[in-house]
N, C-alpha and C positions, 0 to 999 in steps of 0.2 A: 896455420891454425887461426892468424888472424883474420884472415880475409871469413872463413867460416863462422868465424862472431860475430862481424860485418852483416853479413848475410844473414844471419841468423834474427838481429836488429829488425834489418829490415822487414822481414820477414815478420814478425809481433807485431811493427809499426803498421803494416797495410794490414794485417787480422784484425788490430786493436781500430784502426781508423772506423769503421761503419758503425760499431757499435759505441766510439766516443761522441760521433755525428747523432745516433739516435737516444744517446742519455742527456746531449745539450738539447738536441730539438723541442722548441725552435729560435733559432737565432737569427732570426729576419722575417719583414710581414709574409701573414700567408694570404693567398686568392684564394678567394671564396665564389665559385663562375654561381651566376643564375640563368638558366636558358632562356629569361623571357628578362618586357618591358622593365625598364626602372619606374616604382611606381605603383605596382601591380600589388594583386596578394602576395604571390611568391617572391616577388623583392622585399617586401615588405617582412615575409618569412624568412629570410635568409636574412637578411640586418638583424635582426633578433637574435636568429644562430650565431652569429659574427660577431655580433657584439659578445656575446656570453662566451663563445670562444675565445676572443681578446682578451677579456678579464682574466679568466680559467687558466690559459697558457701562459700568459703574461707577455704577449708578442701581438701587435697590431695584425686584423683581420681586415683585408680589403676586398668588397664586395664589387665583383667586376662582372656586368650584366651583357649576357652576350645573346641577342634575341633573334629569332626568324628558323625558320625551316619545321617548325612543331618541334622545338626544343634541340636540336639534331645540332646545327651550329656552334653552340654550347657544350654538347655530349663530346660533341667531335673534337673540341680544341681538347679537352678537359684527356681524352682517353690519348691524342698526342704528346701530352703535357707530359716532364720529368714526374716518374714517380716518385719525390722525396718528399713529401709532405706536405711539399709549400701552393700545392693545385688543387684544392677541393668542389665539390660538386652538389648545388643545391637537387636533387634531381625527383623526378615526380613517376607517377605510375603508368603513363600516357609515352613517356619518354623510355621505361624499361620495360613494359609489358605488353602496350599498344602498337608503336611504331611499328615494331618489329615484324609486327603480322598484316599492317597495313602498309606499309612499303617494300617492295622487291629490294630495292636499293639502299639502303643505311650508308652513313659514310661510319657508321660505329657497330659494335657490336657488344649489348647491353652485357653478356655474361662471359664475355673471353678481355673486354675491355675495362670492365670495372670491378672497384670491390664497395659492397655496399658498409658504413660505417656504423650508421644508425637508421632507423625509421624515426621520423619525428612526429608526423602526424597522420590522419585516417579520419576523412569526411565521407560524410555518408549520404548519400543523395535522398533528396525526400519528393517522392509522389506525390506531384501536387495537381488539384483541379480548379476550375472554375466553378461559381458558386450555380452557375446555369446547371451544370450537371448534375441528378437526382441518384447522386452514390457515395456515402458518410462513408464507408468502409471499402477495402478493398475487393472483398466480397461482390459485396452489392454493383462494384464497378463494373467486375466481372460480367456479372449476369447481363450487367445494360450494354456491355460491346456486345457482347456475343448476341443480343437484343436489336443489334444496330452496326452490324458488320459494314467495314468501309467507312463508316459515317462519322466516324471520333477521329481526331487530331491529335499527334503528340511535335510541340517543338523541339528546336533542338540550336545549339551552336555553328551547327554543319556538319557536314558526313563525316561519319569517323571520330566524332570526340566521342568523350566517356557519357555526357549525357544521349547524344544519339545512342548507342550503344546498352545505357541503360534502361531504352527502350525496347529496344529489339530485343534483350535478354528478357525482357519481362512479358513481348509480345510470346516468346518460345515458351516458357513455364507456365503463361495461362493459357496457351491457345487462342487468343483472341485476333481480329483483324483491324489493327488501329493505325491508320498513315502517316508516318514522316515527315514532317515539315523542316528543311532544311533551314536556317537563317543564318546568316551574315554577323553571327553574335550571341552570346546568350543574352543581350541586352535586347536586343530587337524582338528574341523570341517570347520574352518574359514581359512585354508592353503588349503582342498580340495576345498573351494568356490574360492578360489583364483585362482586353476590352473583348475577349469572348469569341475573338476572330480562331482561336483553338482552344482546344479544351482541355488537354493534360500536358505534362513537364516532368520531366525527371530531373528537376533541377538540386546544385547542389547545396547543403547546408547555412551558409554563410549568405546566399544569394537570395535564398525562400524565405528566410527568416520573417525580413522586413512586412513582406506584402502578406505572409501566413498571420502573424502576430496581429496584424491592423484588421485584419478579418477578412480581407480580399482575395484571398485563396485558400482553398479548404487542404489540408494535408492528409492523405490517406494513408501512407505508411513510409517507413523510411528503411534505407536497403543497409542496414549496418547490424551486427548480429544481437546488438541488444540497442534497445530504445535508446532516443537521443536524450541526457538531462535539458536542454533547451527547449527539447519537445515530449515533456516524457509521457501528456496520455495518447500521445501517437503512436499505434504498435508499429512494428516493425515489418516488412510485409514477407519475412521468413514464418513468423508468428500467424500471420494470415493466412497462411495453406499455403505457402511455396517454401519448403527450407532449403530449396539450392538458390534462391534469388540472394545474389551478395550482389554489392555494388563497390568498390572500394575506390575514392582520390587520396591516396596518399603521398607525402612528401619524405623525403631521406636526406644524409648527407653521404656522398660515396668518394672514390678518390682512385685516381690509377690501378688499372690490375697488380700492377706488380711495385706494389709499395710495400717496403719490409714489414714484416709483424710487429715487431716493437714500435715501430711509426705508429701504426696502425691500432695499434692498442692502445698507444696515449691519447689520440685522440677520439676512440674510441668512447673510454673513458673518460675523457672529457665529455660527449657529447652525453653521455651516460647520469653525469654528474648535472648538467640541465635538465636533461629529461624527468629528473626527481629536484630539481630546485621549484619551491614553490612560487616563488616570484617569477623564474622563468613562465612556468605551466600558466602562471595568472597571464602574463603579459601575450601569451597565446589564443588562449580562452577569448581576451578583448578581441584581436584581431580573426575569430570565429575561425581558429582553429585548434580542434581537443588535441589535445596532445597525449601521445602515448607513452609506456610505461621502458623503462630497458629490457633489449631482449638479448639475446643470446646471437650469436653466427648462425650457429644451425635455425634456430626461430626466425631470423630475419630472413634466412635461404628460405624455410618453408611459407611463409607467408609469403612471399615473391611467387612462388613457384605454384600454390595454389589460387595464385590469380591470375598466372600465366593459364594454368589449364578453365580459369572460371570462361577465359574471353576466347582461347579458343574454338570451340564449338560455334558459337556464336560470331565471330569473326568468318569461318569458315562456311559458316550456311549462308551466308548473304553474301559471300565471293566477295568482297571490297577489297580494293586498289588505290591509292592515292598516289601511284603514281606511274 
């Protein structure tokens, strides 16, 4: 009979062990991976996450920046990584919605590899033109491509980001015929909008602001479902006769597939408890990015998954491969 109380012991002992692991968690620094430069926005967005999850938890957060491949190097250690907590994931929309359909090859795979924890933020790109061009509204823009077929410019970062892309989706909802201009940057491409060498941009929020605000680029609409406060008498070009035009860069925090629920809830919850801290939201807001509200599992699935269907059409009519 002894040996069966032994046994028995043990037996409580390893039931009780996971769940005493996830009522201490956490008891050691957590990684916090960013897929891009130290330095960047999104470093710069994730030390903010990191920081407030340090406080929150009460456990140092170490922001470890793992850059190259269009985020994929990053995605990839992050989905190898122990699922116990201690491996989190700055992760972006390019990285779980884009890649996917513009590379045959992932070394990850955004929805059997991850679990998404929170959305944090949601920029919204703003149509913008040079002041050469004789078109205040989107409308009016309209009329003048279709006026001028072949003949308009839109820049971009290079094939495949979300600004190229938020051309091409804008080129299919109005029917118009406006060229491509690939560049080596949104840097390079937003200095050619400037001096009139091109003449539109679907550039993003944070990066239009500057040159829009000074008067050097006129803003015709912005692709977010309701008007930006930054720019609020800029409609929206849903508002303008296209209501499937959405554009979405948003940013998350995600973490191994298969990391328990209870892990997964506290920090959840934490991320949840930023998302409504106002000091956090301010210190976003600075770094021009709005920050968004807590959602739900199911809400954060649906939003993922309605921007998965927005890009595919649009990925698929233009056949793109990046690799």
């Amino acid at each position: 009979m002894r040996w069966r109380a032994v046994l028995f012991g043990l037996a409580a002992a390893l039931m009780a062990a996971p769940q005493a692991g996830a009522a201490d968690y956490p008891t050691r620094p957590i990684k916090l991976v960013v897929p891009y430069a130290a330095g960047g926005p999104t470093d710069v967005l994730g030390r903010l996450v990191g920081e407030y999850l340090g406080r929150d938890l009460k456990q140092a957060v170490v922001v470890e920046n793992k850059a190259g491949a269009q985020g994929a190097i990053g995605a990839e250690a992050v989905a190898r990584s122990e699922p116990d907590g201690y491996t989190l994931f700055v992760t972006a929309a390019s990285i779980f919605v884009l890649n996917p359909m513009l590379y045959k090859k992932l070394p990850y795979d955004p929805v059997k590899d991850f679990r998404m924890l929170a959305l944090i933020t949601d920029l919204p790109v703003v149509m913008e033109v040079h002041p050469s061009v004789p078109a205040k509204t989107v409308a009016e823009f309209v009329a003048y491509a279709k006026q001028n077929p072949g003949k308009l410019n839109f820049g971009s970062a290079g094939i495949g980001g979300t600004i190229h892309l938020a051309g091409e989706m804008f080129k299919q909802v109005a029917g118009v015929d406006i060229v491509h201009v690939p560049y080596k940057g949104a840097g390079p491409a937003l200095t050619d909008l400037l001096s009139g060498n091109i003449q539109l941009m679907f550039d993003t929020l944070s990066t239009a602001l500057p040159p829009v605000k000074a008067g050097l680029l006129r803003p015709l609409g912005v692709s977010s479902e309701k008007r930006s406060p930054d720019l609020p008498d800029v409609p929206t070009i849903a508002e303008s006769g296209y209501p499937d035009y959405r554009v979405s860069v948003w940013f998350g925090v995600a973490a191994p597939a298969k990391l328990p629920d209870d892990i997964a809830q506290k920090v959840g919850a934490s991320l949840d408890r930023a998302l409504s801290d106002e000091a956090f939201r301010a210190s976003l807001v600075k770094i021009g990015f709005p920050p968004l509200r807590p959602r739900s599992q199911a809400e954060i699935n649906k939003f993922i998954d309605d921007d998965r269907a927005r890009w595919a059409g649009v990925i698929k009519s233009l056949n793109i491969s990046l690799d």
